[in-house]
C-alpha positions in Angstrom: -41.6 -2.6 7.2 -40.3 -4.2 4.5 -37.5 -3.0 1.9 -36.7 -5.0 -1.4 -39.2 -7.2 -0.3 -36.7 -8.2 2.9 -38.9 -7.5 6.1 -36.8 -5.4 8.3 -35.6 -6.4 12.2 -36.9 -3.3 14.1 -33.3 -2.1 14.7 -32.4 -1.7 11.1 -36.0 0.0 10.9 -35.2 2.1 13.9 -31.7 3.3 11.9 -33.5 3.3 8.5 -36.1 5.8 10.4 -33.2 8.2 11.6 -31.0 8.2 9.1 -34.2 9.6 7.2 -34.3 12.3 10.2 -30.9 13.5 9.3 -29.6 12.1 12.1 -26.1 10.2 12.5 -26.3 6.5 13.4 -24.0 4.5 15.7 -25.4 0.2 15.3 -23.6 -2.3 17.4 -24.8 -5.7 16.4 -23.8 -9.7 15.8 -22.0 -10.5 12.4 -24.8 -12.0 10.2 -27.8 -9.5 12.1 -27.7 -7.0 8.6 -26.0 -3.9 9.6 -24.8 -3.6 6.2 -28.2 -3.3 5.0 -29.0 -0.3 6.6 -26.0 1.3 4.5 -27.0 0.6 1.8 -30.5 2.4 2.2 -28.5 5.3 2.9 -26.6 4.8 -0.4 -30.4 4.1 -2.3 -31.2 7.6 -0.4 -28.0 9.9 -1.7 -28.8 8.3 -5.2 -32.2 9.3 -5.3 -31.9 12.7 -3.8 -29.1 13.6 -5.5 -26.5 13.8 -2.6 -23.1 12.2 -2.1 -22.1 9.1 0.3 -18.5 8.1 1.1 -18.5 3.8 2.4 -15.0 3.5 4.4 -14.1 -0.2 4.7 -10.9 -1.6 7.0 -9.4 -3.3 4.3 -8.7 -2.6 0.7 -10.4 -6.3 -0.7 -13.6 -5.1 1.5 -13.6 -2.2 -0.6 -13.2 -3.3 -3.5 -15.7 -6.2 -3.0 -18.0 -3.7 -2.6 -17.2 -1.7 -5.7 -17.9 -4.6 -7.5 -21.5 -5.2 -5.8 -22.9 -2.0 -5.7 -21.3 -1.1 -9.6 -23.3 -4.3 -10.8 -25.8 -2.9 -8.8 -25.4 1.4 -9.1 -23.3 1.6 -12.6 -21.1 4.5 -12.9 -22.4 6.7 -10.2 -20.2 4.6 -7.9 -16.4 5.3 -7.2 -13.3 3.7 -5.7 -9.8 5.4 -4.2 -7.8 3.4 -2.0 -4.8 4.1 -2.5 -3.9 0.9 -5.2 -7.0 1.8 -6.8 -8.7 5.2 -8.3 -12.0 4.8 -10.2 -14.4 7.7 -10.8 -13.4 9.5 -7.5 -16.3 11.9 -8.4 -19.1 9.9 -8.5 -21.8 10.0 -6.0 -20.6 7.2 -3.7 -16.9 6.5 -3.3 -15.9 3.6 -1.7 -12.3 4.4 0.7 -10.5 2.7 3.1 -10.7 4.7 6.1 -6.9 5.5 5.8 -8.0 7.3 2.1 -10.7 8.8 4.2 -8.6 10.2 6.6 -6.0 11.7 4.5 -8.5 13.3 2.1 -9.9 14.9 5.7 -6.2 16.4 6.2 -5.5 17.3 2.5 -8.1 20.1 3.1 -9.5 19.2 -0.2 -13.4 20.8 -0.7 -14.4 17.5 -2.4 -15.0 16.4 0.9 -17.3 19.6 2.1 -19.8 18.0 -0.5 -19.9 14.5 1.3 -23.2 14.2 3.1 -22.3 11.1 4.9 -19.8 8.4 5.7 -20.1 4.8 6.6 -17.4 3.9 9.1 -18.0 -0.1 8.7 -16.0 -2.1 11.6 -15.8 1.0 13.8 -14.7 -1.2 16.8 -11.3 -1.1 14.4 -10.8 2.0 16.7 -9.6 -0.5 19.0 -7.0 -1.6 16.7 -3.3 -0.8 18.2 -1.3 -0.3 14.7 -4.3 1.3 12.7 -7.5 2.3 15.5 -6.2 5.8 15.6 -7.6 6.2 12.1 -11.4 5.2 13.0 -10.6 8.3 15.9 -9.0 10.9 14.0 -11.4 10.5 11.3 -14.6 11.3 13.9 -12.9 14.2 15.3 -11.3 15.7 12.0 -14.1 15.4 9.8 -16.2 18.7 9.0 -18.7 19.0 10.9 -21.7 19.0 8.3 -20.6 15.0 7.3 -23.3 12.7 9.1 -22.2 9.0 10.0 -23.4 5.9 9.9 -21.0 3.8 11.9 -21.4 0.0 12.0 -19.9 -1.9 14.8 -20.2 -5.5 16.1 -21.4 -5.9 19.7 -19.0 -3.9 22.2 -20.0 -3.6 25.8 -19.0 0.0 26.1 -21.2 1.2 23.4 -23.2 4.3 25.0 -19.7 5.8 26.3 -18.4 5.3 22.1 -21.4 7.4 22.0 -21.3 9.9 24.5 -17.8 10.3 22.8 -18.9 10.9 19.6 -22.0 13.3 20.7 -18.9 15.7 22.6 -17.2 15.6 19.7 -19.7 15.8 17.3 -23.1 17.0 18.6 -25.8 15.9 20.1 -27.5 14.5 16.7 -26.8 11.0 17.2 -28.8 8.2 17.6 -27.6 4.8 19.1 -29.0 1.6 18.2 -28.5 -2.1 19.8 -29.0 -5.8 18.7 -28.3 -8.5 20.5 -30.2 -11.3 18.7 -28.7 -13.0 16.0 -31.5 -13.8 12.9 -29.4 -17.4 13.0 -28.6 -19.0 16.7 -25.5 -20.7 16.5 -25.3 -24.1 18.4 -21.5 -24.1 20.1 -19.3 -27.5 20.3 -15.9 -28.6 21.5 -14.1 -30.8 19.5 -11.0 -32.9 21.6 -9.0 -34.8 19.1 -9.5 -38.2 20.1 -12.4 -37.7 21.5 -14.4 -35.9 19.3 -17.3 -34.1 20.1 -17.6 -33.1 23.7 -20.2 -31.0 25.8 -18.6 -28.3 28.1 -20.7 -29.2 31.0 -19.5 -32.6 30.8 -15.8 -31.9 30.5 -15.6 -30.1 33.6 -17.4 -32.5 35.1 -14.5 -35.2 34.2 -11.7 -32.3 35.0 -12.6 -32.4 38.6 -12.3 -36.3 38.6 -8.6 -36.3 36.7 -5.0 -35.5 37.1 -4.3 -32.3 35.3 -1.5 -33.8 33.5 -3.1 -36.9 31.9 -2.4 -37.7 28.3 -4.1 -35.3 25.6 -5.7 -36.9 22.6 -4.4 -37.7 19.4 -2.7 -34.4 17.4 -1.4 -36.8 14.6 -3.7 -35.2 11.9 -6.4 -37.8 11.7 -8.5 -36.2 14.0 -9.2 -33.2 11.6 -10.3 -35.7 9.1 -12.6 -37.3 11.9 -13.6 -33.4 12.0 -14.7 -33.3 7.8 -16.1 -36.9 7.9 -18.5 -35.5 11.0 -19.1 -32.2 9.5 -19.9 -34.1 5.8 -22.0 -36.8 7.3 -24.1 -34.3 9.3 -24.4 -32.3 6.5 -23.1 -29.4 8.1 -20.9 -28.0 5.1 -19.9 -25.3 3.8 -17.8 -24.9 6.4 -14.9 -22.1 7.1 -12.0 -23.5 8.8 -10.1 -20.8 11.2 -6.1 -21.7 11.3 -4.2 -18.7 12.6 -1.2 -19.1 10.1 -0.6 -19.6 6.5 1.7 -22.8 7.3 -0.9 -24.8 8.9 -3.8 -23.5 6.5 -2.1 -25.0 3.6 -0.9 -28.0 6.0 -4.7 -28.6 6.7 -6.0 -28.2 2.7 -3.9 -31.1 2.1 -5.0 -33.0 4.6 -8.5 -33.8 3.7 -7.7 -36.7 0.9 -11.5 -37.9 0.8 -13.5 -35.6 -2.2 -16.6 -33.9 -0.8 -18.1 -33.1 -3.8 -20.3 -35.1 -6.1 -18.9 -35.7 -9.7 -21.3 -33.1 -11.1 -19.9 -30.3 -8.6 -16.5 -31.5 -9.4 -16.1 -30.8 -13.1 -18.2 -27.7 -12.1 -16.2 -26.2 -9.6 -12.8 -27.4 -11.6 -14.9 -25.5 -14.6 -15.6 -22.4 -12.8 -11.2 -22.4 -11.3 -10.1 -22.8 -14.3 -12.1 -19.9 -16.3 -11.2 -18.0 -13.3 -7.8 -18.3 -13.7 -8.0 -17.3 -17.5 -9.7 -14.2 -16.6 -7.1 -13.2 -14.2 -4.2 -14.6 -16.9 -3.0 -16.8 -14.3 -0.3 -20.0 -15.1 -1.7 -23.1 -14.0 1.4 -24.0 -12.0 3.6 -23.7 -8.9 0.0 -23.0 -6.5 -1.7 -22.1 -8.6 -1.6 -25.9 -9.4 -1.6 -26.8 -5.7 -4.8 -24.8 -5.1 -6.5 -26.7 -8.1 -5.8 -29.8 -6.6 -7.5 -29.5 -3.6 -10.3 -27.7 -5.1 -11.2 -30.7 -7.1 -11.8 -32.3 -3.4 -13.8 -29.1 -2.6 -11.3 -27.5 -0.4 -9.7 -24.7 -0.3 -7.3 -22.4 1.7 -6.6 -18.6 1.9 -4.2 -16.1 3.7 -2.1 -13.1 3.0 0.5 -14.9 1.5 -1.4 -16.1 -1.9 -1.8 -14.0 -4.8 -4.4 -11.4 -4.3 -5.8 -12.9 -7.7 -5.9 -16.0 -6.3 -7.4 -15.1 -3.2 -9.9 -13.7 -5.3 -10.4 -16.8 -7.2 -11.2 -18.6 -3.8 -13.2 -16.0 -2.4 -15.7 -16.3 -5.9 -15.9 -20.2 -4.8 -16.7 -20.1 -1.7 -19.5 -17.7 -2.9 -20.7 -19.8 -5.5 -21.8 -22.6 -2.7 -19.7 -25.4 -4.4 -16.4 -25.6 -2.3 -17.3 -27.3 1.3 -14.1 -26.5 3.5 -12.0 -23.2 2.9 -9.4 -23.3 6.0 -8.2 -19.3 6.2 -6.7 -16.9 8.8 -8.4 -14.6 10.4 -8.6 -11.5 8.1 -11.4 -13.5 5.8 -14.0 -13.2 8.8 -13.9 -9.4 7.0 -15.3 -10.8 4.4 -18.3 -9.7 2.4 -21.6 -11.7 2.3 -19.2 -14.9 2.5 -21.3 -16.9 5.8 -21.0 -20.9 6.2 -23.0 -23.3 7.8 -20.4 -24.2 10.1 -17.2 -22.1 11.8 -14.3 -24.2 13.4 -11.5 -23.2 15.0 -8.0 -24.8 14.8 -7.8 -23.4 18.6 -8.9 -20.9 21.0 -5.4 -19.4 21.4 -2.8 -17.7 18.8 0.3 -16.0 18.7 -0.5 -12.2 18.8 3.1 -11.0 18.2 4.6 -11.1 21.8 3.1 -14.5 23.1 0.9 -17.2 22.6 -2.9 -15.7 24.2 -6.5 -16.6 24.3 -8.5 -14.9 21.5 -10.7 -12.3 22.7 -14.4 -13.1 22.9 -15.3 -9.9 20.5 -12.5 -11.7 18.0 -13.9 -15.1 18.5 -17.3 -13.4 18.1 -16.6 -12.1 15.1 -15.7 -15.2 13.4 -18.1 -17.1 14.5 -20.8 -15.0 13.8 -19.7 -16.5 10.0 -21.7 -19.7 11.0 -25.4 -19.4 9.7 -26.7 -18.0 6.9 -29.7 -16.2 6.6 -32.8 -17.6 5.0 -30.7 -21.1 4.8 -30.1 -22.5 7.7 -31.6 -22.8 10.9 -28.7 -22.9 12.8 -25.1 -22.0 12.8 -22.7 -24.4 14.2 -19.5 -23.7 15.5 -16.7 -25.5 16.8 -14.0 -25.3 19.0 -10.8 -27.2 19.0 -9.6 -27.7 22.5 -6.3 -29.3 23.3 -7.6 -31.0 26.0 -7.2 -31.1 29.5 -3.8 -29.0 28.8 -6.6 -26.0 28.0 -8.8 -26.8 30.3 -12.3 -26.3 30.1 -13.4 -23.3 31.8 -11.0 -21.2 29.9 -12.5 -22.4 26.8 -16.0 -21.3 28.4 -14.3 -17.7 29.1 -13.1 -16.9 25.3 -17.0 -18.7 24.0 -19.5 -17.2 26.1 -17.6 -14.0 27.6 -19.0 -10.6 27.2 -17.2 -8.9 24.2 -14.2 -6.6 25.7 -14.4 -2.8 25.4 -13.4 -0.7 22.8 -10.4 1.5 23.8 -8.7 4.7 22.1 -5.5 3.7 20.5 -4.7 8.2 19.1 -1.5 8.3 18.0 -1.1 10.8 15.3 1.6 9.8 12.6 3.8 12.7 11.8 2.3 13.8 8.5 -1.0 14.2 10.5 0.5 16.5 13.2 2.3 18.3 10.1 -1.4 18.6 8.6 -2.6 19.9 11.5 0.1 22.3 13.2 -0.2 24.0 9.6 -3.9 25.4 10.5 -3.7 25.4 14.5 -0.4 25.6 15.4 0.3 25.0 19.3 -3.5 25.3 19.4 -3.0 21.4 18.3 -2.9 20.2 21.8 -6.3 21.3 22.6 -7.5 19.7 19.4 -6.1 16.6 20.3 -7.4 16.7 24.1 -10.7 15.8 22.0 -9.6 12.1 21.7 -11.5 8.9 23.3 -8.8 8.2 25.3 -9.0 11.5 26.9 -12.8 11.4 27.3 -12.5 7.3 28.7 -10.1 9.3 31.4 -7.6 6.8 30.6 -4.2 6.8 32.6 -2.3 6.9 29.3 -3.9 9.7 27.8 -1.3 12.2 29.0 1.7 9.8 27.8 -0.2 9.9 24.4 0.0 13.8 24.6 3.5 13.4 25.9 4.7 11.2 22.4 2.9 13.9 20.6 5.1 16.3 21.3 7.9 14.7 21.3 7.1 14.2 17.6 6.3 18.1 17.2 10.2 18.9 19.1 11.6 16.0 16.3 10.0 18.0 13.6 11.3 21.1 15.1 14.8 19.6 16.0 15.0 18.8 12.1 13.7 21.6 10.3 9.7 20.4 9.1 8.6 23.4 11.8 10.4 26.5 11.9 8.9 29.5 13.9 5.6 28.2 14.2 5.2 27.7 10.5 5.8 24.6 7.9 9.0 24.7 6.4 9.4 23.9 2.8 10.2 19.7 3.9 7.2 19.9 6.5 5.1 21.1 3.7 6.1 18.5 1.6 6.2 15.7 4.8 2.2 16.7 5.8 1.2 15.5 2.1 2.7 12.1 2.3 0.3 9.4 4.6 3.1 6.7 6.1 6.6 6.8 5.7 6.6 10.5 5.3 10.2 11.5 7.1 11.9 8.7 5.6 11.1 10.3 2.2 11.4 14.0 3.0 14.7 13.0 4.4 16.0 11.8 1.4 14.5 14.0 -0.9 16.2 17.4 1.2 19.7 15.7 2.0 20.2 14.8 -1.6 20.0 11.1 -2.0 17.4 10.9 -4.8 19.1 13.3 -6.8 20.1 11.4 -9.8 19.3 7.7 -9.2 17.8 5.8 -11.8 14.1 4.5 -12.2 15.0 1.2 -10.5 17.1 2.7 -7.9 14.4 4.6 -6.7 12.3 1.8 -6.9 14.6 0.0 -4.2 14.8 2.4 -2.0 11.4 3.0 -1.6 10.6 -0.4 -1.3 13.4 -0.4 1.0 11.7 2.1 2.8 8.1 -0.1 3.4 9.7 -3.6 3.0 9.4 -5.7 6.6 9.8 -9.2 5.8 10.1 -12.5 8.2 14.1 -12.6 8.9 13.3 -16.5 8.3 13.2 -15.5 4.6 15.9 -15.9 2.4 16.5 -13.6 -0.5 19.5 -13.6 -3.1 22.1 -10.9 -2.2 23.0 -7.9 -4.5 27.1 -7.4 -4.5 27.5 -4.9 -7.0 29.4 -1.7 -5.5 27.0 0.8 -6.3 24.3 -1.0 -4.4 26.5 -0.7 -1.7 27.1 2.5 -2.0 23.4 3.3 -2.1 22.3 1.8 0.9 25.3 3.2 3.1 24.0 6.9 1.9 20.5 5.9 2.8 21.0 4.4 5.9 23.0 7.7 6.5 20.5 9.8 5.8 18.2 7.9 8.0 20.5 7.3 11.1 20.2 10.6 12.6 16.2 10.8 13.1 16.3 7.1 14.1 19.5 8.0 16.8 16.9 10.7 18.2 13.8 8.7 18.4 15.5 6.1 20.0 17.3 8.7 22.5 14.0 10.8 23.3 12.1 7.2 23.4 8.7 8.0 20.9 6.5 5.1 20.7 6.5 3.3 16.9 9.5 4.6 15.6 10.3 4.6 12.2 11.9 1.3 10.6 15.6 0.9 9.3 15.4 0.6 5.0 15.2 -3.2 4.7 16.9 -3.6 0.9 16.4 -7.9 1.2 13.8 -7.1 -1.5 15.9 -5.5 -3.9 17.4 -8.7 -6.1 13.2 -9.3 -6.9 12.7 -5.3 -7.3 15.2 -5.0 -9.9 14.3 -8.1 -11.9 10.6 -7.0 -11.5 11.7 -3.2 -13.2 13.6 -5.1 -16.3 10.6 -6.9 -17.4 10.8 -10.3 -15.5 7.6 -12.3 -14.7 6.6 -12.6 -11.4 7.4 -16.4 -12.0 11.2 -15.3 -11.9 11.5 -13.4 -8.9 11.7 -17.0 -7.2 14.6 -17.2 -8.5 15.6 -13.9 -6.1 13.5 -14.6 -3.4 11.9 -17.0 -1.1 9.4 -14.4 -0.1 5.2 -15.2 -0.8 3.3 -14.2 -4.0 1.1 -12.3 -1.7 3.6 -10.5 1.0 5.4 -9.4 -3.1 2.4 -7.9 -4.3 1.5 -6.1 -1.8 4.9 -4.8 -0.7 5.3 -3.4 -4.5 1.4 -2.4 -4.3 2.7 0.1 -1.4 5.3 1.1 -3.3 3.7 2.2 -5.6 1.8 3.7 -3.4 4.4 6.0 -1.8 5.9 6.7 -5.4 2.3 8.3 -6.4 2.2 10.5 -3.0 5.5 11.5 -3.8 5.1 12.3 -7.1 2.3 14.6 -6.7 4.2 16.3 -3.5 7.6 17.1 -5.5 5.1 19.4 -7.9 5.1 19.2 -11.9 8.3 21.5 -12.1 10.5 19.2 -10.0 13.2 17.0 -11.9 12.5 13.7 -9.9 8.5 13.6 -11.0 9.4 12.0 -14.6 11.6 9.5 -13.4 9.2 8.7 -10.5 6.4 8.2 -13.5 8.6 6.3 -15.3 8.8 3.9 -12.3 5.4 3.8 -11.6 5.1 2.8 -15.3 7.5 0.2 -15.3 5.7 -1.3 -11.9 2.5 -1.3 -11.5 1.8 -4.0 -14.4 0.3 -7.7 -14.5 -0.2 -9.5 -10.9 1.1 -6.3 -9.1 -1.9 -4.1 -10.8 -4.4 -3.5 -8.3 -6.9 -1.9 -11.0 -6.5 -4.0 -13.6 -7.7 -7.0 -11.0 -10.6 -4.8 -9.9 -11.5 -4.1 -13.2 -10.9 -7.6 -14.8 -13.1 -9.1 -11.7 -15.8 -6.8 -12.7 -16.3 -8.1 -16.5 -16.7 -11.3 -14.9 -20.3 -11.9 -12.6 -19.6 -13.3 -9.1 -21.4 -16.7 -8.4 -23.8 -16.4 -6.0 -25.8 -19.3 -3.8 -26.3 -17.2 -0.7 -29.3 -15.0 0.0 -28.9 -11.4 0.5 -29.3 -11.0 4.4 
């Protein structure tokens, strides 16, 4: 069967085939097999007859790297709302985060009774501690018309996902496997000082060796050992996993030698700099920095660069030219972005409590980058090992090891057990007995039950549920999605009464901001600043004393105000070239920080009513804002005028 002259694997025909029965669709597969293929029929399909799609995405770039395919692609009958970002939310196919799917499930809004079905790309997310409950509560909340078509890499509990999905869902599913990748990938460890080694033969010389003799060379050079290998071999493009922004940037400007010809340099220097017009972009500070090491063909991206100049990075690497981009771990998300060659700065990474060994599905993941389709033969990956302190065998665990399970992570925030006691009441417990962590039988599903409602006695204890019912501040608490009690606190004790524009600007952003304590920010002294935070932190105190007291999971977070010396310069007018004169904090953590500001401010806004007194001044803010580097649409929308370079084929 072929489609856009592409001939089709047999499982994307055997998906293609039922989501032509009607029939839901649940695909686990390898990055690079063409799952998102398979989606996009179904989007050709709604088009054609008529009908509407909605294409959920984990993060908001995914999203919006979409929009901008499928509009060059679709034209106006595609959409985008994630929350930065509302563009024709009418049209026929709507791209979301899953969060903006989720909350559109819980308004209760009948836009979404018209959705025939939903993409749930990355669906072992659900797996994610901080944000998997989403992926759940959006299968079991949905209505029970929607059809999905959920895409997952390879999981080894994949028929009890299903079985899951069929008890909550029906029976009108159809799973679908792939283990074969279109592109083997060839798998080598690299020991600085050493170079490239076979596994076998490392634990061969392990058994003849002291455990603690000396490790090879970690001065640097090795990496550029690495390059001259990967160059000389011509496997380039490669993507260079570091796991954090210090050492991504640390590696960039490490590789002195160019790899580009003279012709690719002035082109790819051609193709930065027009770039950075578009996007109005000063050719200083890193911006500067990042030009200079493009002009060697390297590159580097993490969360802390301006989401305009990640984007500028991410439409290089596309374009074939730049030969090393070293990144964290969030661009393995990426869209259509493969290499030749993934390598890994190690096998191990800080994961917030202590230093671990990647999971195989995470190391799966990004290695599944490696090979692209129609290009290359074979995809090569490798493997930093710090070697014999990581010994051999535990490098063999994380590179061949089956993929770990997906488990439930339900944890309903407090606007969605708001949403939810509003139509069922106490009947919400039975709703929630519908989880995957309930079905899996998992020892922790009653303690999950048990933090529910200790959240429900919090909301009664302070007055969002009164007599079974949703009091005037629950009402107002169930249509705000993250950081809901810190708001309706403030709003109902007072505290916004009166404050001006940029005020409320800081306290909000005092409300999200949670920055590295490492950071340094200028202080604000002024009295009434003072004065402002003591009242918030007031208002506050009581619900944080009782969460602490009754022990819920994932409390709520103090206000953090460190931001406020950039907040206020941002709301006068400054350029974001000033606020490093306020603070030492990234471009990128900035933008996005202010992005979910703005955010909150628009939930807010629309919750208060038309009538109240605070909506003008909370328009005003938004107003005075969401402008230049911190516009999320005017990016989206600038980055569509402009064609993305492409060099790699479709898969």
């Amino acid at each position: 069967m072929d489609y856009h002259g592409i001939t089709l694997d047999p499982f994307q025909e055997e998906a293609i085939h039922a989501i032509e029965g009607g029939r839901s669709v649940l695909i686990s597969a390898p990055t690079g097999a063409g799952k998102t293929l398979i989606a996009e029929f179904a989007i050709e399909k709604s088009l054609e007859e008529g009908k509407r799609l909605v294409y959920t995405a984990p993060i908001k770039a995914l999203s919006s790297q979409k929009f901008r395919d499928f509009t060059a692609r679709y034209g106006e009958r595609i959409g985008i709302k994630t929350g930065d970002v509302t563009i024709n939310p009418d049209a026929q196919i709507v791209l979301m985060t899953t969060e903006v799917f989720r909350n559109t499930i819980f308004d209760g809004s009948s836009k979404i009774d018209s959705v025939e079905y939903v993409v749930l790309d990355e669906i072992h997310f659900l797996d994610d501690p901080e944000r998997g409950t989403v992926w759940e509560e959006s299968i079991i909340f949905a209505p029970p018309s929607i059809r999905f078509i959920c895409l997952s890499a390879t999981i080894p509990n994949i028929h009890q996902l299903a079985s899951w999905i069929k008890s909550v869902r029906g029976d009108n599913l159809t799973v679908i496997t792939e283990s074969r990748r279109p592109v083997p990938l060839a798998h080598t460890l690299f020991v600085p000082g050493m170079g490239a080694q076979d596994l076998a033969e490392l634990r061969k010389r392990e058994k003849r060796m002291d455990r603690y003799a000396p490790a090879g060379r970690r001065d640097g050079a090795w990496r550029r050992e690495l390059v001259d290998e990967l160059f000389d071999l011509k496997r380039l493009p490669a993507i260079y996993f570091a796991f954090n922004r210090r050492e991504c940037e640390q590696c960039a400007a490490s590789i002195h030698r160019s790899l580009l010809s003279e012709e690719e340099r002035t082109k790819i220097l051609d193709s930065y700099d027009s770039l950075c017009r578009m996007f109005s972009l000063d050719r200083d500070g890193v911006v500067a920095t990042m030009r200079h090491v493009v002009s060697r063909g390297v590159a580097y991206h993490h969360a802390g660069l301006l989401p305009t100049l990640k984007e500028i990075v991410e439409r290089l690497f596309t374009g074939g030219i730049l030969k090393i981009l070293f990144a964290t771990e969030t661009f393995a998300l990426g869209v259509n972005m493969p290499a030749r060659t993934v390598v890994f700065s190690s096998l191990s990474k800080f994961n917030g409590v202590e230093v671990a060994f990647l999971k195989s599905r995470d190391f799966q993941q990004m290695a599944g980058r490696a090979g692209r389709r129609g290009m290359d033969e074979v995809g090569y990956v490798y493997s930093v090992l710090d070697w014999p302190h990581t010994r051999a065998l535990s490098a063999e665990r994380v590179i061949t090891g089956d993929p770990e399970p997906v488990c439930s992570q339900f944890n309903l925030s407090y606007s969605a057990i708001l949403g939810l006691y509003g139509h069922l009441q106490e009947k919400i417990y039975g709703a929630c007995e519908k989880s995957f962590s309930v079905f899996q039988g998992k020892r922790d599903a009653l303690l999950k039950l048990q933090q529910m409602k200790k959240k429900i006695d919090l909301l009664k204890s302070f007055d969002y549920i009164r007599d079974g019912r949703l009091t005037e501040r629950g009402i107002f608490a169930s249509q705000i999605y993250g950081y809901e009690i810190p708001v309706a606190e403030l709003l109902f004790r007072g505290i916004l009464d009166g404050l001006s524009e940029t005020d409320l600007a800081v306290v909000f952003c005092a409300i999200i901001f949670d920055g590295r304590k490492s950071v340094r920010h200028r202080k604000v002294r002024a009295k009434d600043f003072r004065r402002l935070t003591r009242s918030v932190d007031g208002a506050l105190g009581g619900i944080l004393r009782y969460e602490k007291f009754t022990r819920i999971a994932e409390p709520m977070k103090e206000a953090d105000f460190r931001l406020a010396p950039a907040v206020i310069g941002w709301m006068r007018g400054e350029t974001f070239d000033d606020l490093e004169r306020h603070t030492e904090a990234s471009a990128g953590d900035i933008v996005r920080t202010f992005r979910q500001t703005i955010q909150l401010v628009r939930q807010t806004a629309s919750a208060v009513g038309p009538r109240s007194p605070l909506r003008p001044r909370l328009l005003a803010l938004l107003r005075a804002m969401n402008r230049d580097e911190v516009d999320a649409e005017r990016q989206l929308r600038l980055g569509i005028a402009e064609p993305v370079m492409e060099e790699n084929p479709k898969p």
